[in-house]
TORPA-4810 file (N, C-alpha, C, O; in nm, 3 decimals):
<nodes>
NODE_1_0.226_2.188_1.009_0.189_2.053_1.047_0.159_1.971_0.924_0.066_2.007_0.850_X
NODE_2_0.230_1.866_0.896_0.213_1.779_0.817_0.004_1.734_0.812_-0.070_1.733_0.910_X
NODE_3_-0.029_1.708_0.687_-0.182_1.650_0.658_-0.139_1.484_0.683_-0.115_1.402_0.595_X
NODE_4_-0.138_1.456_0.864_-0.090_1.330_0.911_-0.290_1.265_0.910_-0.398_1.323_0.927_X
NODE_5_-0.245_1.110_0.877_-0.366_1.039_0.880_-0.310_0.908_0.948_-0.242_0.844_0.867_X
NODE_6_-0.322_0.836_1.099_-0.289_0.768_1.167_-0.338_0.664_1.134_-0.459_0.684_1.144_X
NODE_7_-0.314_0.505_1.079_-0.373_0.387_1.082_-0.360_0.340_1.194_-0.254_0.380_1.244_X
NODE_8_-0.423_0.267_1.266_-0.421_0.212_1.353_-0.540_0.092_1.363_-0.640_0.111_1.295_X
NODE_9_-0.534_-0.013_1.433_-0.652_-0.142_1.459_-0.665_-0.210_1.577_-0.597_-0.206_1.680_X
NODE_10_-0.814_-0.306_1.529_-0.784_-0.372_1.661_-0.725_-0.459_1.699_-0.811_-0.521_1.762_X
NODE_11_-0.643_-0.508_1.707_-0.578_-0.598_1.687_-0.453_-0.639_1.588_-0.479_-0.606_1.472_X
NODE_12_-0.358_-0.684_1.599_-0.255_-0.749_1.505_-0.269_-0.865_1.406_-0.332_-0.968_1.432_X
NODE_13_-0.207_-0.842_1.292_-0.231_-0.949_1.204_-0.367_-0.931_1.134_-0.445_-1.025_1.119_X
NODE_14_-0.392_-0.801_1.090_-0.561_-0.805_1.055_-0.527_-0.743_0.903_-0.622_-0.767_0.828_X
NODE_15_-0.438_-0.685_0.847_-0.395_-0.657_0.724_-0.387_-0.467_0.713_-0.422_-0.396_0.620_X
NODE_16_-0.331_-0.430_0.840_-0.358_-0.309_0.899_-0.242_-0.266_0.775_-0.269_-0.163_0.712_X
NODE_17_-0.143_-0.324_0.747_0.010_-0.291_0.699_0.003_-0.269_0.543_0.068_-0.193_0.472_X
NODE_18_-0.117_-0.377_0.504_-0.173_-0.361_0.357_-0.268_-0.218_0.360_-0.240_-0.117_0.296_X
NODE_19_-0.358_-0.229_0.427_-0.443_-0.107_0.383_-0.303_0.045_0.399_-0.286_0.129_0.310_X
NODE_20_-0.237_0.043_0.511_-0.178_0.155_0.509_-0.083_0.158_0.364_-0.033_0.268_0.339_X
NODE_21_-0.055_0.054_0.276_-0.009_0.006_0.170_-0.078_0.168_0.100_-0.034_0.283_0.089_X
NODE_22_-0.215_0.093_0.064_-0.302_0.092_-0.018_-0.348_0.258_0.010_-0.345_0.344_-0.077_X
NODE_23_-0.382_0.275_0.119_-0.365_0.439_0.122_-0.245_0.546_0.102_-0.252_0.667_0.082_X
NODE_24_-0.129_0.457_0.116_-0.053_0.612_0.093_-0.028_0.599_-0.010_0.053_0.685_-0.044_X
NODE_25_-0.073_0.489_-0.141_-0.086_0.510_-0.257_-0.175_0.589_-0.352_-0.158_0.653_-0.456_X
NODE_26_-0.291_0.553_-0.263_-0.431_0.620_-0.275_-0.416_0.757_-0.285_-0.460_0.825_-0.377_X
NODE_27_-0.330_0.811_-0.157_-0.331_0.936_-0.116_-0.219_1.020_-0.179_-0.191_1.134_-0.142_X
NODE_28_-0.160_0.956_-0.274_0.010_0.997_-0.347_0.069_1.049_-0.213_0.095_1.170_-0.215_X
NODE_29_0.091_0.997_-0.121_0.124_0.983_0.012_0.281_0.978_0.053_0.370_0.954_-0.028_X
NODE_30_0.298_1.002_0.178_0.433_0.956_0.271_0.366_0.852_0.357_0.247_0.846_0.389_X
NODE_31_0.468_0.771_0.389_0.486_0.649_0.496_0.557_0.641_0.594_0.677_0.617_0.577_X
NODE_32_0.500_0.661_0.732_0.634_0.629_0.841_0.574_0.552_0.895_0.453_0.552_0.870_X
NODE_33_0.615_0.469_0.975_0.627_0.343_1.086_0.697_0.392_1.180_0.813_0.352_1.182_X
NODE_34_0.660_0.484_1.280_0.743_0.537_1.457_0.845_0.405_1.480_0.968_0.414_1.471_X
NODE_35_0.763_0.269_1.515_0.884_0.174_1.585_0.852_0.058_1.486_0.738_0.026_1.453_X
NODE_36_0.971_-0.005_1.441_0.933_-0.135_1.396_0.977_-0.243_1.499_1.082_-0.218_1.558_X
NODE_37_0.924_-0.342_1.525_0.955_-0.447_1.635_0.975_-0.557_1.493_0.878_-0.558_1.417_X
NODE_38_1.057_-0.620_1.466_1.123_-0.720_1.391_1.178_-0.714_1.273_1.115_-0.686_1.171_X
NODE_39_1.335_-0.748_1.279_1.339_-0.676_1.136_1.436_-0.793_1.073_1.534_-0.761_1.006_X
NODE_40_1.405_-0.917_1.098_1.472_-1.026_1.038_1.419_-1.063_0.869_1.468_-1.124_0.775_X
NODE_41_1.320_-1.004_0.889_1.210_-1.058_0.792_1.156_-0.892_0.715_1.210_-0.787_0.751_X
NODE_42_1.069_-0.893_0.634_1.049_-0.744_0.581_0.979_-0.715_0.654_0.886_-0.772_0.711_X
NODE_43_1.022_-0.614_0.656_1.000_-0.452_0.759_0.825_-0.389_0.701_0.801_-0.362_0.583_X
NODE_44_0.757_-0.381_0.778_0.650_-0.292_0.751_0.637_-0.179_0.655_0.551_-0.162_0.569_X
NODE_45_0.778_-0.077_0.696_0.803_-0.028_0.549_0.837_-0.067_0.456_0.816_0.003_0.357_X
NODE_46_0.905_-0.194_0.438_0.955_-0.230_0.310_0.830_-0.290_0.239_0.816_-0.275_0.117_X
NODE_47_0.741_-0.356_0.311_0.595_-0.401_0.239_0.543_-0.316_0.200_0.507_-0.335_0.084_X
NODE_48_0.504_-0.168_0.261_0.432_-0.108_0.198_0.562_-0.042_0.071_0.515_-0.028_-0.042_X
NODE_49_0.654_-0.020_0.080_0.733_0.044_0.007_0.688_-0.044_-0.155_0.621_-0.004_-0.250_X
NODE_50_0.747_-0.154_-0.136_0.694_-0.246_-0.240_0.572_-0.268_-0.301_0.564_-0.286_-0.423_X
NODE_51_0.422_-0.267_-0.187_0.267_-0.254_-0.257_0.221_-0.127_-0.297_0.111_-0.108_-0.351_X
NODE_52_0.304_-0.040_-0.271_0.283_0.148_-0.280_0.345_0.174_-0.395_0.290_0.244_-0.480_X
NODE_53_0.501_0.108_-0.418_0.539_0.138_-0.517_0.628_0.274_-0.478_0.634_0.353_-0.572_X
NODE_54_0.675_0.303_-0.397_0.723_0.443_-0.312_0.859_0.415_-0.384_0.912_0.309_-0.416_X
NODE_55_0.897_0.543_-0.400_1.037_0.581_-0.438_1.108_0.604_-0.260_1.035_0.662_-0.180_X
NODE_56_1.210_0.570_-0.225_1.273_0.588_-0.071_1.277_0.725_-0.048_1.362_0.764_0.031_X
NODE_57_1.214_0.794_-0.092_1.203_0.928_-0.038_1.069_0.963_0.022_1.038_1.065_0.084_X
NODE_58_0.992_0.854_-0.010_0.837_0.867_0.016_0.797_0.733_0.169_0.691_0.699_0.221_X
NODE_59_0.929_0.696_0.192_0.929_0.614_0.331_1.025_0.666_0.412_1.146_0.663_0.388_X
NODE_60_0.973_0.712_0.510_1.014_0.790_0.637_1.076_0.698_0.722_1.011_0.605_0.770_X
NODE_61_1.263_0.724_0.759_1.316_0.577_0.842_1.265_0.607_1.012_1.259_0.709_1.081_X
NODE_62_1.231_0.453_1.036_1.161_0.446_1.198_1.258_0.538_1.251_1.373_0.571_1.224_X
NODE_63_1.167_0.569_1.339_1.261_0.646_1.475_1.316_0.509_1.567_1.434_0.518_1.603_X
NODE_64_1.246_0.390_1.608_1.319_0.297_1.639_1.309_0.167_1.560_1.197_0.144_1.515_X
NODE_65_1.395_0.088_1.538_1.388_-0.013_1.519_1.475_-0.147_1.578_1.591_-0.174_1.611_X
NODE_66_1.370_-0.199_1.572_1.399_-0.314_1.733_1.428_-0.479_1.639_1.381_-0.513_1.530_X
NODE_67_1.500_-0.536_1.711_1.490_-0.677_1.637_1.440_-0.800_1.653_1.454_-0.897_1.579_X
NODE_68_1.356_-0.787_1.796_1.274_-0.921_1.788_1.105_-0.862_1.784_1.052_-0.784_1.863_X
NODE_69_1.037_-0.939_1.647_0.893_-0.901_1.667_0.802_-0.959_1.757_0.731_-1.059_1.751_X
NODE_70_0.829_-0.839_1.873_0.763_-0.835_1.964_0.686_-0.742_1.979_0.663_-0.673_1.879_X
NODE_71_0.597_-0.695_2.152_0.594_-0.586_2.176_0.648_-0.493_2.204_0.721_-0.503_2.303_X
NODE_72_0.640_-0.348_2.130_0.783_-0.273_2.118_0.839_-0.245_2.226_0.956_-0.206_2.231_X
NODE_73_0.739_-0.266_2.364_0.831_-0.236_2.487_0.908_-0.344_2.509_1.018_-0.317_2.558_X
NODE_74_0.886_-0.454_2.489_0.971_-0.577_2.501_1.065_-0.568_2.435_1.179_-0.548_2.479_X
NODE_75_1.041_-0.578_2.340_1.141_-0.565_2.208_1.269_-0.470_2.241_1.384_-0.513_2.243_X
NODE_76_1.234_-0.336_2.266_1.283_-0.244_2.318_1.399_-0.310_2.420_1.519_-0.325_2.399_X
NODE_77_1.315_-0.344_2.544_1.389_-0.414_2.658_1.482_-0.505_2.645_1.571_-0.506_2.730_X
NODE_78_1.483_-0.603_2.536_1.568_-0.681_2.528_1.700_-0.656_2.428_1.803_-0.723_2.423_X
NODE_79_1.658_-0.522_2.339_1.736_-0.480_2.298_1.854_-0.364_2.406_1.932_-0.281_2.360_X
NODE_80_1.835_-0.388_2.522_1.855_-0.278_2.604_1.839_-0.147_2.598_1.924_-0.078_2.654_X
NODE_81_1.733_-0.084_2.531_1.703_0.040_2.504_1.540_0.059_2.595_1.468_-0.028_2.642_X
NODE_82_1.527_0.184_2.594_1.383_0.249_2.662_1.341_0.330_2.555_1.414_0.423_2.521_X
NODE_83_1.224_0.307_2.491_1.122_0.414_2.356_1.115_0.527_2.454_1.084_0.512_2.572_X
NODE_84_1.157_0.679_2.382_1.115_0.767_2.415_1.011_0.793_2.379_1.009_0.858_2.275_X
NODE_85_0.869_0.755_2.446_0.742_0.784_2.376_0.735_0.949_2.323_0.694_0.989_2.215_X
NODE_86_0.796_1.037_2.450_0.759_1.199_2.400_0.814_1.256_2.296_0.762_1.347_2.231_X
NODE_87_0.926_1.203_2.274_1.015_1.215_2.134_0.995_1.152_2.003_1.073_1.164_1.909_X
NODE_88_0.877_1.080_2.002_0.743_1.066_1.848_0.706_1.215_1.830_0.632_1.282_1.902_X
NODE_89_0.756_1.241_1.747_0.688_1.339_1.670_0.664_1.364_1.553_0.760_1.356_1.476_X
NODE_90_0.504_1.408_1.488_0.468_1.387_1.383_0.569_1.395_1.271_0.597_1.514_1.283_X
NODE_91_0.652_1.347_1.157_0.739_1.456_1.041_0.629_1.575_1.002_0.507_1.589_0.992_X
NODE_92_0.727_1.634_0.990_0.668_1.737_0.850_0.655_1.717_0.677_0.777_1.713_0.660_X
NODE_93_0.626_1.709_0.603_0.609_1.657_0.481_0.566_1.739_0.388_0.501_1.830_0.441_X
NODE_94_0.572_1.748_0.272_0.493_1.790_0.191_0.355_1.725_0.068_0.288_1.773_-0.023_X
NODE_95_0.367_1.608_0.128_0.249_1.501_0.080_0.183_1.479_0.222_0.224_1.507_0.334_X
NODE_96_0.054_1.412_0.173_-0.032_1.346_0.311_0.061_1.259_0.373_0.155_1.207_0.313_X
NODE_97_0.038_1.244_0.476_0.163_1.149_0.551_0.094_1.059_0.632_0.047_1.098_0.739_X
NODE_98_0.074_0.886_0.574_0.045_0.816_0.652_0.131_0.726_0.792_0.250_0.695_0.788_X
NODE_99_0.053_0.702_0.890_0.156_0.693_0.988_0.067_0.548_1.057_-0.050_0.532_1.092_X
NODE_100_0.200_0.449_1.055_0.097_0.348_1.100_0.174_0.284_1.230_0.296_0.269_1.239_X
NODE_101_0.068_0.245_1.339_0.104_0.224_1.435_0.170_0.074_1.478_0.268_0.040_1.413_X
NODE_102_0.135_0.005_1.557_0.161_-0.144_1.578_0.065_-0.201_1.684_0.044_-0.163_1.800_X
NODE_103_-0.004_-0.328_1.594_-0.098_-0.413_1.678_-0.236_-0.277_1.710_-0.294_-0.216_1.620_X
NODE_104_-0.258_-0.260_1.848_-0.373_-0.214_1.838_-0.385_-0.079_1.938_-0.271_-0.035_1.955_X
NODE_105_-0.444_-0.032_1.980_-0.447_0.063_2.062_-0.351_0.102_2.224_-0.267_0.187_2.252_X
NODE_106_-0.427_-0.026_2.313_-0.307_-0.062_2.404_-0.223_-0.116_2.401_-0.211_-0.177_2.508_X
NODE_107_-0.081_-0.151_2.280_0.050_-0.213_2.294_0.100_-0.088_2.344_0.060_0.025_2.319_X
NODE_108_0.184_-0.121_2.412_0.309_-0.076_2.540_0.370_-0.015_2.442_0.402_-0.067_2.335_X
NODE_109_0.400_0.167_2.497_0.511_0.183_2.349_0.651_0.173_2.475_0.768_0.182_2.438_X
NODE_110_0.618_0.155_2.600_0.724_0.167_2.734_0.656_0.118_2.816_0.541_0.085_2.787_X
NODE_111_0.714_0.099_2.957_0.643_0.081_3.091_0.524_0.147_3.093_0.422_0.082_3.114_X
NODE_112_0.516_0.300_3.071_0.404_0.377_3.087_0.349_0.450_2.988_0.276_0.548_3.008_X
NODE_113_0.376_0.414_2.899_0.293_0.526_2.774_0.231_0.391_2.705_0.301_0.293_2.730_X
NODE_114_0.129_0.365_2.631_0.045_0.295_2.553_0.067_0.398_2.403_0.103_0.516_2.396_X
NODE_115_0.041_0.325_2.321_0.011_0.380_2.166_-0.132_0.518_2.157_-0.142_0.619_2.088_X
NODE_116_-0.196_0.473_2.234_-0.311_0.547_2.247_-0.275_0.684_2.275_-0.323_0.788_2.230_X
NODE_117_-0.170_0.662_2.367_-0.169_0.782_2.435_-0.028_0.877_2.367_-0.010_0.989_2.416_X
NODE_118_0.050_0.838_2.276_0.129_0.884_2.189_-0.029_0.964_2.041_-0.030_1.083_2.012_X
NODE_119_-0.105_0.890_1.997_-0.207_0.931_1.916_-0.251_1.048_1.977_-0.244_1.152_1.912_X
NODE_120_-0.308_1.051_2.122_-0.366_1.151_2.169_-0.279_1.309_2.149_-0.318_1.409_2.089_X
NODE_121_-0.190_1.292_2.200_-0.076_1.407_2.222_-0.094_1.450_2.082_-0.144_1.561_2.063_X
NODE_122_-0.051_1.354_1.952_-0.072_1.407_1.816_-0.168_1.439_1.780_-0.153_1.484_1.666_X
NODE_123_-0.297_1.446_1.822_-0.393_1.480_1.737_-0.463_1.458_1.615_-0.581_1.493_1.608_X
NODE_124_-0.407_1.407_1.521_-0.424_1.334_1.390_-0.520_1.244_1.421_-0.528_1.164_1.514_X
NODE_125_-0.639_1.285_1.269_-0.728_1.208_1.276_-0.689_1.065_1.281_-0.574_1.047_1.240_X
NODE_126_-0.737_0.984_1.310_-0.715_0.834_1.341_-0.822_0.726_1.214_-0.942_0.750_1.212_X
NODE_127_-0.784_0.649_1.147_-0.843_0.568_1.078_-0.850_0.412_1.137_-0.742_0.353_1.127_X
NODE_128_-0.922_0.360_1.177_-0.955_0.251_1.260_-0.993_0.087_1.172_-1.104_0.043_1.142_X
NODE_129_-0.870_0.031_1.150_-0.863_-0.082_1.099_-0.930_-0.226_1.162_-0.892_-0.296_1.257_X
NODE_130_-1.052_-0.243_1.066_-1.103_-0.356_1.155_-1.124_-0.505_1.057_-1.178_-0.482_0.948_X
NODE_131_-1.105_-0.585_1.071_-1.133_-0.750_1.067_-1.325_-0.745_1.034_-1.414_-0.674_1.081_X
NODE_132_-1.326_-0.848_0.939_-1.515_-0.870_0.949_-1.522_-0.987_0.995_-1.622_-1.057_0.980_X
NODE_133_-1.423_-1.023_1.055_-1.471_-1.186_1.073_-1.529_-1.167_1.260_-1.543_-1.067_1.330_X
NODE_134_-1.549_-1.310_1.287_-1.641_-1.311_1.438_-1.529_-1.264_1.549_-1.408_-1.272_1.531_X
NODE_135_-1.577_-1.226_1.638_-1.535_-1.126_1.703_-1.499_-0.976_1.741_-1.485_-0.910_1.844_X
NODE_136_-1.490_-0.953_1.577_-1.475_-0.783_1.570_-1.551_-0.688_1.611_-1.520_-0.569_1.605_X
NODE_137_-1.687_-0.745_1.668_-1.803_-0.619_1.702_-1.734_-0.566_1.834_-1.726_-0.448_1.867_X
NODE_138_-1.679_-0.692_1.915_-1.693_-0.649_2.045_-1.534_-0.531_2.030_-1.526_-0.413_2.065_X
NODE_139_-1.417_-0.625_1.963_-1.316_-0.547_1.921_-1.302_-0.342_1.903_-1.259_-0.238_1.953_X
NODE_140_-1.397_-0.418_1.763_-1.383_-0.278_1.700_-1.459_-0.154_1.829_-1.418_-0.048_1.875_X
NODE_141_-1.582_-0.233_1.848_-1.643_-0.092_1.989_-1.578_-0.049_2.059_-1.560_0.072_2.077_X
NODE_142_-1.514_-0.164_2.132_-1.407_-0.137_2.226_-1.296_-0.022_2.219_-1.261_0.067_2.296_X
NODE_143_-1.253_-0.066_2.075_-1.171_0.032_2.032_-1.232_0.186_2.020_-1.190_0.287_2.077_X
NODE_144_-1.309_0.179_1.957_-1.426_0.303_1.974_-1.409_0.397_2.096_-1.363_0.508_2.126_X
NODE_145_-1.454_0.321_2.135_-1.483_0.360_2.267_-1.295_0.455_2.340_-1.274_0.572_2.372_X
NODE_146_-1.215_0.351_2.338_-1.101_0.416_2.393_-1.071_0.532_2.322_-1.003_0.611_2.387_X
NODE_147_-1.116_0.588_2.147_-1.026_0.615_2.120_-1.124_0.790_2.125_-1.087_0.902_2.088_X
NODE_148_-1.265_0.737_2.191_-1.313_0.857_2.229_-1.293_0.893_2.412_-1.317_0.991_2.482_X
NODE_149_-1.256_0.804_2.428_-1.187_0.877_2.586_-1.083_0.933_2.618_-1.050_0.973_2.729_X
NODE_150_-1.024_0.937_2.514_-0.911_1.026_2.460_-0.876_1.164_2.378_-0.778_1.232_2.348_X
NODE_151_-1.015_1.161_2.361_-1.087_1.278_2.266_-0.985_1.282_2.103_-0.933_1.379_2.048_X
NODE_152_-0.986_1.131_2.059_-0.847_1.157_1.942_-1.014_1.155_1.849_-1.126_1.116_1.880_X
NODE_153_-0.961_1.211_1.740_-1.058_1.231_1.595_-1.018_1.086_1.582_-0.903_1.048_1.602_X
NODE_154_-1.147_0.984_1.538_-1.189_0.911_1.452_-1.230_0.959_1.308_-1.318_1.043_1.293_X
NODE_155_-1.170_0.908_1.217_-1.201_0.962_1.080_-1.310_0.886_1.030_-1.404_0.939_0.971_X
NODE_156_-1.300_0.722_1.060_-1.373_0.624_1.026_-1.321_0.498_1.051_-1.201_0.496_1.079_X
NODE_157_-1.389_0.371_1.048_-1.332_0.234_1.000_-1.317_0.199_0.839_-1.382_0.224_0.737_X
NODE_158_-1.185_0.121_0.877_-1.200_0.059_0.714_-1.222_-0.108_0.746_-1.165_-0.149_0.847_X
NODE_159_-1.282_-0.181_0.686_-1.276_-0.255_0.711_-1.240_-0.383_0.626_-1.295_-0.392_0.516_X
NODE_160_-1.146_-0.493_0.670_-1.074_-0.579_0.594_-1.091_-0.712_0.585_-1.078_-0.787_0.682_X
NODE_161_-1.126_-0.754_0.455_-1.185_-0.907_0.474_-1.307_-0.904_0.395_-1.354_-0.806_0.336_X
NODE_162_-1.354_-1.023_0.401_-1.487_-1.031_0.326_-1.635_-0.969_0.335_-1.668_-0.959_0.453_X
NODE_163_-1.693_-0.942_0.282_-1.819_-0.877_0.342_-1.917_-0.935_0.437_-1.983_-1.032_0.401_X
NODE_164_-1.928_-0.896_0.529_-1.978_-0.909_0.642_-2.135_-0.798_0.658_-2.126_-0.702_0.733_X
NODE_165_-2.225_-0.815_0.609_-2.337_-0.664_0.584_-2.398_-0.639_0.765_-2.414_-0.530_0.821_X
NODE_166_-2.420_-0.758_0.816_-2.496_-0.720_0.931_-2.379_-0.652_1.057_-2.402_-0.572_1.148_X
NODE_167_-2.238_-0.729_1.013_-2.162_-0.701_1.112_-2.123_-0.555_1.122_-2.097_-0.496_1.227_X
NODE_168_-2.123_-0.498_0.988_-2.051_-0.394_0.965_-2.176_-0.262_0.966_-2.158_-0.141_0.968_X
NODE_169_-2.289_-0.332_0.966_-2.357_-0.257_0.993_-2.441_-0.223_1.162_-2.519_-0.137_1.204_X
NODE_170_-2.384_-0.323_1.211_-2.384_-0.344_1.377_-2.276_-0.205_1.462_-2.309_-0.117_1.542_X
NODE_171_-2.148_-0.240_1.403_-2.017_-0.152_1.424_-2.061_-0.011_1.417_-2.057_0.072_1.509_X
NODE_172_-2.124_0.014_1.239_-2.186_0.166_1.217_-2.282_0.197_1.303_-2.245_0.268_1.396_X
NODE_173_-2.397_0.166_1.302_-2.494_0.210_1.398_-2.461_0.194_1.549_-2.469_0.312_1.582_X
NODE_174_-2.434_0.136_1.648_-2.425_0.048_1.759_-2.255_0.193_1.755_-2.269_0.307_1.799_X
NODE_175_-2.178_0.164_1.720_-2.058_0.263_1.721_-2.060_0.438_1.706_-1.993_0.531_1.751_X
NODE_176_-2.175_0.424_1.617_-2.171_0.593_1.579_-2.121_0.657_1.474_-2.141_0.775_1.444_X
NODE_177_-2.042_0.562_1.408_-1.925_0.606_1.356_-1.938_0.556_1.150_-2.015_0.476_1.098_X
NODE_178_-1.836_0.639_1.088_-1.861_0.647_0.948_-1.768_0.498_0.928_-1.679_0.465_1.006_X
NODE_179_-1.806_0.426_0.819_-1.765_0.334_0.760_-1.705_0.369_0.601_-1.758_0.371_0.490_X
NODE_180_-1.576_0.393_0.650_-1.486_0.437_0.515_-1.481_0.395_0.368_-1.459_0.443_0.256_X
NODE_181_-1.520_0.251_0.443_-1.500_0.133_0.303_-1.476_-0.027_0.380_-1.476_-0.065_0.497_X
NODE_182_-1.455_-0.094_0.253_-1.390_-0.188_0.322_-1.272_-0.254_0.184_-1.280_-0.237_0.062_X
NODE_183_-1.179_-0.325_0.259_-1.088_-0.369_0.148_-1.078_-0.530_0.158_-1.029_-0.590_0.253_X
NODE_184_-1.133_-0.587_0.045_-1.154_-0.730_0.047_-1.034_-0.843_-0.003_-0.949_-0.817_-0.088_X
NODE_185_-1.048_-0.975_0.070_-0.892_-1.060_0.052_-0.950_-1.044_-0.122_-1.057_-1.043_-0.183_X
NODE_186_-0.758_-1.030_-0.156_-0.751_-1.043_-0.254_-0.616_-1.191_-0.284_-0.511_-1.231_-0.234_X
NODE_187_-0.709_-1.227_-0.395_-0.629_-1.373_-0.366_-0.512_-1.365_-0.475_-0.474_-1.473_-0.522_X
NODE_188_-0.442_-1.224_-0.527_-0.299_-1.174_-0.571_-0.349_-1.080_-0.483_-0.461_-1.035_-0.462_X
NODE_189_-0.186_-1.051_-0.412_-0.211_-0.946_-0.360_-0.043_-0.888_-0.442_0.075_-0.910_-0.414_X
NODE_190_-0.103_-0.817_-0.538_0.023_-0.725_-0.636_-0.001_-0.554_-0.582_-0.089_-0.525_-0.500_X
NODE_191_0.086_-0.459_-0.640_0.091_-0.333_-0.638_-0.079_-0.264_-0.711_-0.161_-0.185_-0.664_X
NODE_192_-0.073_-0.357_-0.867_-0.174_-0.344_-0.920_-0.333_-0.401_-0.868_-0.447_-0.362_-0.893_X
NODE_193_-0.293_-0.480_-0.808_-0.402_-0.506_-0.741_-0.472_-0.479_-0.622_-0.593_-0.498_-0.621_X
NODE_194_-0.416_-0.439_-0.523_-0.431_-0.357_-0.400_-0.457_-0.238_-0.413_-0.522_-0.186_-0.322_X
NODE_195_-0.405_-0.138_-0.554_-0.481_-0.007_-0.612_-0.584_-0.030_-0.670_-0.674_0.048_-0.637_X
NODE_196_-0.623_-0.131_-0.770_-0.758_-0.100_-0.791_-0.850_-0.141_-0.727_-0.967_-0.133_-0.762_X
NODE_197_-0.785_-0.222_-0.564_-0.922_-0.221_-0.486_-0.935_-0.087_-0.404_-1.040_-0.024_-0.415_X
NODE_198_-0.871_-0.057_-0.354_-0.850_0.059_-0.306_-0.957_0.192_-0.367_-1.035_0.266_-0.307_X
NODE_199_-0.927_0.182_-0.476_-1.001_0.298_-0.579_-1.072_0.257_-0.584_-1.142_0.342_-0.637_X
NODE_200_-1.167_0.126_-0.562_-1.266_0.058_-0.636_-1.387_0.108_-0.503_-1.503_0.143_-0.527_X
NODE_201_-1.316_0.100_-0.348_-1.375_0.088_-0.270_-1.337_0.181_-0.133_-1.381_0.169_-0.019_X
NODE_202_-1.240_0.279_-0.189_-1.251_0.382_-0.057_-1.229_0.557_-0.190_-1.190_0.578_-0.305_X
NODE_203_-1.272_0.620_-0.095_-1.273_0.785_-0.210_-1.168_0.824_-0.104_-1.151_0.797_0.015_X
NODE_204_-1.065_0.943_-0.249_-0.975_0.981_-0.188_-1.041_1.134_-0.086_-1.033_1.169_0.032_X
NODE_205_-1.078_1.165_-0.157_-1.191_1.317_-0.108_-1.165_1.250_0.069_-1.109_1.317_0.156_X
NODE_206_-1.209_1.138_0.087_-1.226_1.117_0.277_-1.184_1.137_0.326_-1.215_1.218_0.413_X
NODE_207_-1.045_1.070_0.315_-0.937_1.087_0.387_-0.863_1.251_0.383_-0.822_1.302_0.487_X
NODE_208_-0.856_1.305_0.279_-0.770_1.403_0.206_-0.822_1.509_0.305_-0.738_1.565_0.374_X
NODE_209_-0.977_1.547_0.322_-1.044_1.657_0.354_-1.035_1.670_0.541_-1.030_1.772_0.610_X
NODE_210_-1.036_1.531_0.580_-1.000_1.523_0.728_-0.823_1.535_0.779_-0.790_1.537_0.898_X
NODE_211_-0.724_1.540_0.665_-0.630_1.558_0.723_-0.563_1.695_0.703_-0.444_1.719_0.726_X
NODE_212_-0.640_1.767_0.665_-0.584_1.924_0.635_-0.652_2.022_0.751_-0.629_2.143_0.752_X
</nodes>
């Protein structure tokens, strides 16, 4: 079994695509993306390929890729295809292998399977991408919460954006749960610069020790 470490958040558009950047650099890592939903524009792997700095042997090609960024069941649908959710299966690798999902817990990976429930089946600890801005308490719990009714390993939150002390300390206590780090806007966002926040503000030891 691959040392798989799942990104996942609450929500879309929160910089879920950068941190998974920033960790499988962190982690001298692999990168897969299961489905990409839009590919007019750069591809999720190709961003991180580019902020990681990955040689194409260190980005794993989607199992689907869809062309309107949508939801992948939509996406899917209008491409006339159906996601075989049961046919996600972890790679095998010989580096840590980060694996990042799309949008947040419940996007549709089909009519009847949710993302959640593709995580569950895998087992892989889960790293929980959250926003500090207003709204995320109720978010991030929420998420919490599903991703222990599922009995999937939470590794921790990372959290993205500016510092937020009461919020993030609302999430920790009020949640239960370890606070990984957080990764703050950076106003370049280069290869070089997304590593030394990274290093500046998450330990590799965390991640490394929960995915073996």
């Amino acid at each position: 079994m691959s040392q798989a470490i799942v990104v996942t958040g609450t929500d879309t558009g929160i910089g879920k695509t950068v941190f998974a950047a920033g960790l499988t650099d962190l982690l001298d890592g692999t990168y897969w993306k299961p489905v990409q939903s839009g590919i007019e524009k750069e591809t999720d792997s190709q961003v991180v390929a580019r902020l990681a700095q990955l040689s194409p042997d260190r980005v794993l090609p989607e199992a689907w890729r869809l062309k309107e960024p949508l939801s992948p069941h939509r996406a899917a649908e209008l491409d006339g295809v159906e996601i075989d959710a049961d046919a996600l299966i972890l790679p095998t690798t010989n580096r840590p292998l980060v694996v990042e999902g799309a949008g947040g817990l419940m996007v549709p990976v089909n009519r009847r399977t949710f993302y959640i429930d593709v995580f569950a089946r895998w087992r892989a600890p889960v790293v929980l991408c959250a926003r500090t801005g207003l709204g995320t308490i109720n978010h991030t719990l929420l998420s919490i919460e599903a991703l222990r009714s599922h009995a999937i390993p939470l590794l921790g939150i990372a959290f993205i954006g500016d510092e937020m002390a009461d919020t993030q300390r609302t999430i920790a206590e009020m949640g239960k749960v370890r606070v990984l780090g957080r990764l703050p806007r950076l106003d370049q966002l280069t290869p070089e610069t997304l590593a030394e926040a990274m290093r500046a503000n998450f330990k590799t030891a965390d991640f490394l020790e929960a995915s073996r």
